[in-house]
Residue frames as qw, qx, qy, qz and C-alpha x, y, z in Angstrom:
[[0.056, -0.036, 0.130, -0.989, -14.35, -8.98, -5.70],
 [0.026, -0.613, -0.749, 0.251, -17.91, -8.44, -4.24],
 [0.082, -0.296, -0.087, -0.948, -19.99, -5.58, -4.78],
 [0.288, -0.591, -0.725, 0.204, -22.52, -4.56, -1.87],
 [0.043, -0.823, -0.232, -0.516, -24.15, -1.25, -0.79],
 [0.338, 0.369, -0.335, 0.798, -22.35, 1.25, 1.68],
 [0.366, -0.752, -0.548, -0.003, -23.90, 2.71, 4.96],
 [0.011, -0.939, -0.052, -0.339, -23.78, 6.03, 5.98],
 [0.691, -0.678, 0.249, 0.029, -21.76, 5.07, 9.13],
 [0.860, -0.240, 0.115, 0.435, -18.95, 4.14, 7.44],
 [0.430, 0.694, 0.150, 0.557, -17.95, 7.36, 6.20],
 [0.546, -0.834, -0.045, -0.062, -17.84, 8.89, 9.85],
 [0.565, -0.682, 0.350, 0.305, -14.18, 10.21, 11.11],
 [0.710, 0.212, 0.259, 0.620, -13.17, 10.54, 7.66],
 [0.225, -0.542, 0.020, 0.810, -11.97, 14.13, 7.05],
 [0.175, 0.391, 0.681, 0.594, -13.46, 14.09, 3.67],
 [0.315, -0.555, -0.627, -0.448, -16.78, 14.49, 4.94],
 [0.221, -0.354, -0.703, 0.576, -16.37, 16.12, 8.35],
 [0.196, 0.220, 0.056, -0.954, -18.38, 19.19, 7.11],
 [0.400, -0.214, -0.535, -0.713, -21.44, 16.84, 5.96],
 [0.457, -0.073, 0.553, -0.693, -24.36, 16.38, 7.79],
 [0.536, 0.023, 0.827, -0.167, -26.04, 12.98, 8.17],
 [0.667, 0.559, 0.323, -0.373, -28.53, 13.58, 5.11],
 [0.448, 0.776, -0.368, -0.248, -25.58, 14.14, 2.93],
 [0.332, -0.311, 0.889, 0.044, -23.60, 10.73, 4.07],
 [0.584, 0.155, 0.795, -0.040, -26.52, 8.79, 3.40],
 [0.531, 0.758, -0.186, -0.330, -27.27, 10.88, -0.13],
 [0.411, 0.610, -0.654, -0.177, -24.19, 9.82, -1.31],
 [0.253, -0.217, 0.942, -0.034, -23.94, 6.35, -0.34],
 [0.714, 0.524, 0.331, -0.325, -27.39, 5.88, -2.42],
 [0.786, 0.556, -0.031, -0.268, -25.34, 6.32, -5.38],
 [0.130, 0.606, -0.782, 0.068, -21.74, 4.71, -4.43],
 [0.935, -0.163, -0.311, -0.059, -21.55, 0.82, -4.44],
 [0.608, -0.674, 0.414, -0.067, -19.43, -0.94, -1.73],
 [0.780, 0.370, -0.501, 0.066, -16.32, -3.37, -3.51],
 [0.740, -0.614, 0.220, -0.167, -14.79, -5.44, -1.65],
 [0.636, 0.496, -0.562, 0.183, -11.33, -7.32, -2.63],
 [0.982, -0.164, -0.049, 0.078, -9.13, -9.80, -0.95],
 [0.374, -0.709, 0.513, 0.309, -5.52, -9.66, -0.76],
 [0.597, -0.094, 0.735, 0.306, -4.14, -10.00, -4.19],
 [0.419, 0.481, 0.735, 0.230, -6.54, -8.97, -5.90],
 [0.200, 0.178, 0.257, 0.929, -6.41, -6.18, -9.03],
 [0.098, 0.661, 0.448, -0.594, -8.46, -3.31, -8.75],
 [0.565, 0.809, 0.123, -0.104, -7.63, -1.76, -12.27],
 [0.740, 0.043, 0.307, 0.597, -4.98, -1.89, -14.76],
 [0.266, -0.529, 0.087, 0.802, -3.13, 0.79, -15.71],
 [0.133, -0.078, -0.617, -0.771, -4.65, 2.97, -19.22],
 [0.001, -0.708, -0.706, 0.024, -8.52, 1.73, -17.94],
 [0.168, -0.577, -0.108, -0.792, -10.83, 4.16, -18.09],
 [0.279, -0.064, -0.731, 0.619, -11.64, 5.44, -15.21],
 [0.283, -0.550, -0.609, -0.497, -15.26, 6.07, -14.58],
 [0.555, -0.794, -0.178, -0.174, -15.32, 6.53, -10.75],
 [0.016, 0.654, -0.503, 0.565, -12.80, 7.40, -7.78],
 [0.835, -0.335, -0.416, 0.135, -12.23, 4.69, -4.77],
 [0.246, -0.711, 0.370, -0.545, -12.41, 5.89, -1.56],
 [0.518, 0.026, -0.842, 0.150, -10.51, 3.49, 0.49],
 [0.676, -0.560, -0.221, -0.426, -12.95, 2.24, 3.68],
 [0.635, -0.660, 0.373, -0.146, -10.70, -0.28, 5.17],
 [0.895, -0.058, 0.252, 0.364, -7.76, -2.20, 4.60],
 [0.215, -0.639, 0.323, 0.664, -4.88, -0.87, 2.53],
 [0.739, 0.608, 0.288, -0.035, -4.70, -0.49, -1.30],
 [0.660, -0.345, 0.329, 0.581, -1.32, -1.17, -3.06],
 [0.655, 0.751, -0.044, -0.076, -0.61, 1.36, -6.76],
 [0.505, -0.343, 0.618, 0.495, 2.46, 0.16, -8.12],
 [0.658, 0.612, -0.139, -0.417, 3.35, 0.16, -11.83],
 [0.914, 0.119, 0.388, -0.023, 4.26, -3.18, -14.29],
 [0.076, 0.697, -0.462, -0.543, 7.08, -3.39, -16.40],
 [0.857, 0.322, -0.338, -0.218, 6.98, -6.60, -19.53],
 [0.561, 0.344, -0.750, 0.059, 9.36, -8.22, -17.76],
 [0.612, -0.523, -0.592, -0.042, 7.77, -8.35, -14.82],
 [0.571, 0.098, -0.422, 0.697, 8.95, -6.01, -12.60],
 [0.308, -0.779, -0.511, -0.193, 7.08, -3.99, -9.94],
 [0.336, 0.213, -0.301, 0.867, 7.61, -0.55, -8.75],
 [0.246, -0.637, -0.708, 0.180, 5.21, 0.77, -5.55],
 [0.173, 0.530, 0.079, 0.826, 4.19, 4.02, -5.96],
 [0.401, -0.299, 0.487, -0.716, 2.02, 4.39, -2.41],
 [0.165, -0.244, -0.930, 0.219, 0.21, 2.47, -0.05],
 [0.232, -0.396, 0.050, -0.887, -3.25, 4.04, 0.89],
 [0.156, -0.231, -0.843, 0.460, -5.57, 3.34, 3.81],
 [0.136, -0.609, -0.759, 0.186, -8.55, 4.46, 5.08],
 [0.009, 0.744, 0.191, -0.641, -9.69, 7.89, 4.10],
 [0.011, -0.543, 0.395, 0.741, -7.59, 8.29, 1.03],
 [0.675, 0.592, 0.277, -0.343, -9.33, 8.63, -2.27],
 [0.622, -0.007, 0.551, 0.556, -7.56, 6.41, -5.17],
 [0.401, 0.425, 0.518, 0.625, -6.85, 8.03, -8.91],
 [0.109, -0.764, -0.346, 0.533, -7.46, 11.60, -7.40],
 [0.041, -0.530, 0.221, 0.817, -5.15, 13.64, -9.66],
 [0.212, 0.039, 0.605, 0.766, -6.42, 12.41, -13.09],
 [0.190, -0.689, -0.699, 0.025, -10.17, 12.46, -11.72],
 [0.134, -0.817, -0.119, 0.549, -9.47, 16.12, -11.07],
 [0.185, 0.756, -0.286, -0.559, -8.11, 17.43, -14.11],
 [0.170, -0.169, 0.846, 0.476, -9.05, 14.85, -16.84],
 [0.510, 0.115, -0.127, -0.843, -11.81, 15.35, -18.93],
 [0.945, 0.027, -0.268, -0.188, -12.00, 11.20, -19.72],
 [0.498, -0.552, 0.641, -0.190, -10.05, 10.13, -16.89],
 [0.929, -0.035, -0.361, 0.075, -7.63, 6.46, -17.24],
 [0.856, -0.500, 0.016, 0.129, -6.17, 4.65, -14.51],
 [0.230, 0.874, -0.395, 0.168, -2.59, 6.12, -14.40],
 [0.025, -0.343, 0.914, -0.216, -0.97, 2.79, -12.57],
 [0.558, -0.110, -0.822, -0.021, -2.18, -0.52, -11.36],
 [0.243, -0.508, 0.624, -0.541, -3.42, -1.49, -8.01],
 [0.469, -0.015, -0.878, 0.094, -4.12, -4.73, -5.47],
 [0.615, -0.729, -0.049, -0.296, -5.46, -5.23, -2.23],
 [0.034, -0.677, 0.503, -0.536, -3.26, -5.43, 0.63],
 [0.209, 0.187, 0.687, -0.670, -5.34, -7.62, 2.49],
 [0.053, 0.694, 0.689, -0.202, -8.95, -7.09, 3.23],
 [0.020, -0.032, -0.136, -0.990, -9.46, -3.85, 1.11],
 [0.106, 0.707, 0.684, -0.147, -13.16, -2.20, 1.12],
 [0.155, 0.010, 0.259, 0.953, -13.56, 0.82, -1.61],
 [0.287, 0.672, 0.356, -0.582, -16.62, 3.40, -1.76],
 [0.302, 0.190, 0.718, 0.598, -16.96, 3.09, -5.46],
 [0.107, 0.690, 0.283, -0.658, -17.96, 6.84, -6.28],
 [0.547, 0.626, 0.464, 0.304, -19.02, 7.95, -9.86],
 [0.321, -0.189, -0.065, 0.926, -17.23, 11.03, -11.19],
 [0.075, -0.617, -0.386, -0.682, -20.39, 12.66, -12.31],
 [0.666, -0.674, -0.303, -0.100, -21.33, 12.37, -7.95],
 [0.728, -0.276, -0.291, 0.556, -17.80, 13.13, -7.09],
 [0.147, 0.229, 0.237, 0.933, -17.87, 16.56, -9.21],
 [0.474, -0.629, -0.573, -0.227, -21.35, 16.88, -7.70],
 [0.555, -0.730, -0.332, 0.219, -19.98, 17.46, -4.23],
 [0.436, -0.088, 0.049, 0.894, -17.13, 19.54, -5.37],
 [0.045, 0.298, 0.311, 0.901, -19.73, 22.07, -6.27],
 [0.539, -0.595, -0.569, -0.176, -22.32, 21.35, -3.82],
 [0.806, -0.406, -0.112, 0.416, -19.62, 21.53, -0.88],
 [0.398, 0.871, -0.208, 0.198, -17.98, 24.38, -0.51],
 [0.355, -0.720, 0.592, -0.060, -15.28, 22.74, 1.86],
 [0.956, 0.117, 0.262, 0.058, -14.79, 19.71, -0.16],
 [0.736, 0.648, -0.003, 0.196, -12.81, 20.81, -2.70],
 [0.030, -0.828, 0.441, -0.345, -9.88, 21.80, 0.17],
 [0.881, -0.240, 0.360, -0.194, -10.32, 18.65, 1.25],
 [0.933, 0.221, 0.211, 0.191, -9.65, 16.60, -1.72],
 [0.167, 0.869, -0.327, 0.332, -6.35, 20.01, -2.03],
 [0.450, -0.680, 0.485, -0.316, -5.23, 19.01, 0.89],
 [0.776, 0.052, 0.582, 0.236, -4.72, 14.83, -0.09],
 [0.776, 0.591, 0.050, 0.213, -3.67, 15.75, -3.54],
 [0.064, 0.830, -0.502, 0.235, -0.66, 18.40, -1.85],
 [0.589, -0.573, 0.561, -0.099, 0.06, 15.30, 0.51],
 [0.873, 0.316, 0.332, 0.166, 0.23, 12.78, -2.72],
 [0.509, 0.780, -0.212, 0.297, 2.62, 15.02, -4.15],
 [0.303, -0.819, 0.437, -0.215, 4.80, 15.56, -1.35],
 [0.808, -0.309, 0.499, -0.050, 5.04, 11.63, -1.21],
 [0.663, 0.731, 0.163, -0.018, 5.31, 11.79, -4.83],
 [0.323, 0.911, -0.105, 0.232, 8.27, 13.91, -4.71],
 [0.655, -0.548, 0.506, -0.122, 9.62, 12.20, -2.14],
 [0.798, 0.065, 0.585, 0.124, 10.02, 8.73, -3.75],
 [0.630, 0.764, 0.022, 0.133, 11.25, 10.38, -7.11],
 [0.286, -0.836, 0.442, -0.154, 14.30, 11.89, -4.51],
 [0.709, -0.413, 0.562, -0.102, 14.97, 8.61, -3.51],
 [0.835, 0.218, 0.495, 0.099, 15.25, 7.01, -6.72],
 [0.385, 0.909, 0.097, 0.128, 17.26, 9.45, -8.18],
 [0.003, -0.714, 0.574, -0.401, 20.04, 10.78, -5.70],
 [0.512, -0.451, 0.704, -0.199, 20.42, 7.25, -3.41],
 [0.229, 0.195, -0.949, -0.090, 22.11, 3.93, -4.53],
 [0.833, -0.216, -0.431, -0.271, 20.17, 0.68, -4.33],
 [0.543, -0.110, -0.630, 0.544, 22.32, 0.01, -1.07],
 [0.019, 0.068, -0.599, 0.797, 21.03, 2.89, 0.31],
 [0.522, -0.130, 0.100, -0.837, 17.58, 2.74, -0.06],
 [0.752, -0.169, -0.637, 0.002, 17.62, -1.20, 0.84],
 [0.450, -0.092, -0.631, 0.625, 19.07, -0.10, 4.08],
 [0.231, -0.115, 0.250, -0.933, 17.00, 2.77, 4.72],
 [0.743, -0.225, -0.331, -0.537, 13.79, 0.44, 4.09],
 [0.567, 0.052, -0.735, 0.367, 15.60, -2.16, 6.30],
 [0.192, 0.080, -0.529, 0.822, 15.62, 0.30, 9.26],
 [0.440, -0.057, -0.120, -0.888, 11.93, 1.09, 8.57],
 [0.686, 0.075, -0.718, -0.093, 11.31, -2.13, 9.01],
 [0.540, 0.228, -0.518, 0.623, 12.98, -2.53, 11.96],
 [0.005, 0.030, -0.255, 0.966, 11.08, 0.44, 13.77],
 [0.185, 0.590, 0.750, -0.235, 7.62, -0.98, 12.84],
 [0.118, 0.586, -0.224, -0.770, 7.66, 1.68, 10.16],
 [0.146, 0.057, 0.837, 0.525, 7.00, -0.88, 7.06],
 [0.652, 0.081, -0.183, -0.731, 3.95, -1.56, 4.79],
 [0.876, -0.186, -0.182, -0.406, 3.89, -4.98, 5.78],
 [0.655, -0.518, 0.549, -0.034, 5.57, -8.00, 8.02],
 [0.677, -0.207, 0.673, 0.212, 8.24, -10.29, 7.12],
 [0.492, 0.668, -0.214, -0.515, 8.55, -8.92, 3.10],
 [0.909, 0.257, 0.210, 0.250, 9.83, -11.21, 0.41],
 [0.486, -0.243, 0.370, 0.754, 13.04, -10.66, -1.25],
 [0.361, 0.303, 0.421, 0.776, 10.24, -9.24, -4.08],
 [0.075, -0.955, -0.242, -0.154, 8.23, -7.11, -2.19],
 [0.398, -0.462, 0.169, 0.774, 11.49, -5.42, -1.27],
 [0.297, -0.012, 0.434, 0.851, 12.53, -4.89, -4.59],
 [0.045, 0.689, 0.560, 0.459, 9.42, -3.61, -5.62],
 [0.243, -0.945, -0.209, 0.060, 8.97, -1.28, -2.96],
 [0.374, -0.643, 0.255, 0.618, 13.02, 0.27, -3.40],
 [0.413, 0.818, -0.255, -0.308, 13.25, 0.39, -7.42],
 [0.115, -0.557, 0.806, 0.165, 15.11, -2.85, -7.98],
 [0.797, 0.016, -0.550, -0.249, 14.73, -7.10, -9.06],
 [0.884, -0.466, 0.025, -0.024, 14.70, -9.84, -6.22],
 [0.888, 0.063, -0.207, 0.405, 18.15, -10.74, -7.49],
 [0.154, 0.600, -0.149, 0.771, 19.98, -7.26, -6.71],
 [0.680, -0.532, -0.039, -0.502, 17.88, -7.60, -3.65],
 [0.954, -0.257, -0.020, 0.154, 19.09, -11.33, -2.29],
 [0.766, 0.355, -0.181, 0.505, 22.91, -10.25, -3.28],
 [0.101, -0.630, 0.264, -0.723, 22.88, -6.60, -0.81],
 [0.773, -0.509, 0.044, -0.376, 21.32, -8.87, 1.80],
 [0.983, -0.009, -0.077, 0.166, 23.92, -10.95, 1.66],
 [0.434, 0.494, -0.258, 0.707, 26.61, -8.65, 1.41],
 [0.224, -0.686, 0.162, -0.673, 25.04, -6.88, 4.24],
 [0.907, -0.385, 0.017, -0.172, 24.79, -10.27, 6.45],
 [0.774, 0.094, -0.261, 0.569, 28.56, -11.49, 5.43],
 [0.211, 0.561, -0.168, 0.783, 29.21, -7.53, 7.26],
 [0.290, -0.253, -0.701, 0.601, 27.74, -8.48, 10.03],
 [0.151, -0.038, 0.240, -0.958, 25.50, -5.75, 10.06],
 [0.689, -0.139, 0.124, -0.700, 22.14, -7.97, 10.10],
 [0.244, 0.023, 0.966, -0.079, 21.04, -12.09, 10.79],
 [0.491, 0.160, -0.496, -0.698, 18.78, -13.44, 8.46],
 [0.195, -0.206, 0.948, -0.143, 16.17, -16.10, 9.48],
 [0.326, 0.429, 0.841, -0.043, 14.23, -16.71, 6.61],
 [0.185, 0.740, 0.263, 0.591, 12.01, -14.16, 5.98],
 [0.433, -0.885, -0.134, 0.105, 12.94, -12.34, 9.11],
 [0.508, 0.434, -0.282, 0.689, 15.78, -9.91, 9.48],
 [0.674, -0.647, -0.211, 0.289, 17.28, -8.90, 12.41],
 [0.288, 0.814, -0.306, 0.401, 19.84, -5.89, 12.44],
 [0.867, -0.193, -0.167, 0.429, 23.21, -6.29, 14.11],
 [0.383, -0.337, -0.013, 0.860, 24.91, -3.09, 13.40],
 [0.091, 0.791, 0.601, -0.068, 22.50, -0.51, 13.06],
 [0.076, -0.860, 0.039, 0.503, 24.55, 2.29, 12.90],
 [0.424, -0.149, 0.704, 0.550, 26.35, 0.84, 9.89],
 [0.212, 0.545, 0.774, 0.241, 22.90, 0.57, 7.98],
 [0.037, -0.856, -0.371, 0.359, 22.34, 3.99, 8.86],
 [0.055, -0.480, 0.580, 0.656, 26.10, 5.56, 6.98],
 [0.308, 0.074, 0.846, 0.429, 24.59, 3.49, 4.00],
 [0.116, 0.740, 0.660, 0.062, 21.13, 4.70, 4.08],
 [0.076, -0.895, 0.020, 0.439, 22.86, 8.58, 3.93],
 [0.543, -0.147, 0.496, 0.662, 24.64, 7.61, 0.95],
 [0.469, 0.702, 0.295, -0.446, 23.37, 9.89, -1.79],
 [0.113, 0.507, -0.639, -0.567, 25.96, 8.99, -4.71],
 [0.807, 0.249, 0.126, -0.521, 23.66, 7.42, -7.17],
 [0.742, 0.439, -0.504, 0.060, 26.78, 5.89, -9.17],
 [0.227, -0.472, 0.825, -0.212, 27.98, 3.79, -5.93],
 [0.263, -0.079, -0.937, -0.215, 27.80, -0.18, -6.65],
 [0.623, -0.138, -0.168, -0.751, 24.58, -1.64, -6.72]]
């Protein structure tokens, strides 16, 4: 990770800020460093304190949470606009990091203090509908992925990610057997064994890390399965 200094221009065409005017970009970027990160690489462990709010610039930023045996569930992907650790940074007096994240990639984070973030919430009187608006759409996704891991079997929600896939709908090309599992709620091995089942059915061709669907409409009855107690 790098740290360098922000420029007013990169804050342009973000809905955050469409109600500030030029003096106020470059105000705040006086007191918000620029981080950069690689692909791979940790932004904060889960429990830190959390001192400031990252506003992603460019690239994607992965929160997922860690289990002792190693096991990784993805709570969202964010991108360009959206402002990381929003909900405790809003209604924690000493804000900590409530998951993990990585970069994606090239990540680039506006690395805002919360004393400057509370600043504009009070300064701004359209900010604070802003940062309403991304916290109702975190929930929604929120509430979404709790659905899914609740009421659909690990067969269906490998196949439904499959099809996403498929459509140019993923979070990234050619996954591993563990970024699957991380991103559906499972382990690689549970993973490799459905792929397989699902290739001996003819319903996709494995080459490598590429998959290829064969019988799409199959994958599709699976991904509508919603009995949580069907084999895994």
């Amino acid at each position: 990770m790098r740290i360098t200094q922000a420029k007013p221009e990169q804050l342009l065409g973000l809905a955050l800020f469409n109600s500030f005017p030029p003096e106020g970009l470059t105000e705040l970027v006086s007191t918000c460093a620029l981080k950069v990160y690689e692909d791979g690489e940790i932004l904060f462990f889960e429990g830190d304190p959390a001192e400031s709010v990252l506003l992603v610039l460019a690239g994607r930023a992965v929160l997922f949470r860690g289990s002792e045996l190693g096991r990784e569930l993805v709570l969202s992907r964010l991108g360009r606009g959206e402002v990381i650790n929003l909900v405790p940074a809003l209604l924690a007096e000493q804000p900590r990091w409530q998951a993990c994240a990585r970069a994606s990639g090239h990540l680039e984070v506006l690395n805002i203090p919360l004393p400057a973030l509370r600043g504009l919430m009070n300064a701004n009187n359209t900010f604070p509908q802003s940062l309403l608006r991304m916290l109702a759409d975190r929930l929604a996704r929120a509430m979404d992925l709790a659905s899914s891991m609740s009421l659909k079997s690990t067969r269906a929600r490998l196949a439904a990610f499959l099809i996403c896939q498929a459509d140019g709908l993923g979070t990234q090309p050619n996954p591993t057997q563990n970024d699957i599992a991380a991103e559906i709620g499972t382990v690689r091995e549970v993973v490799a064994r459905l792929l397989k089942d699902f290739e001996m059915a003819g319903w996709l061709k494995r080459d490598r890390q590429r998959i290829r669907l064969r019988d799409r409409a199959a994958l599709e009855r699976v991904a509508r399965d919603q009995d949580q107690t069907s084999p895994m």
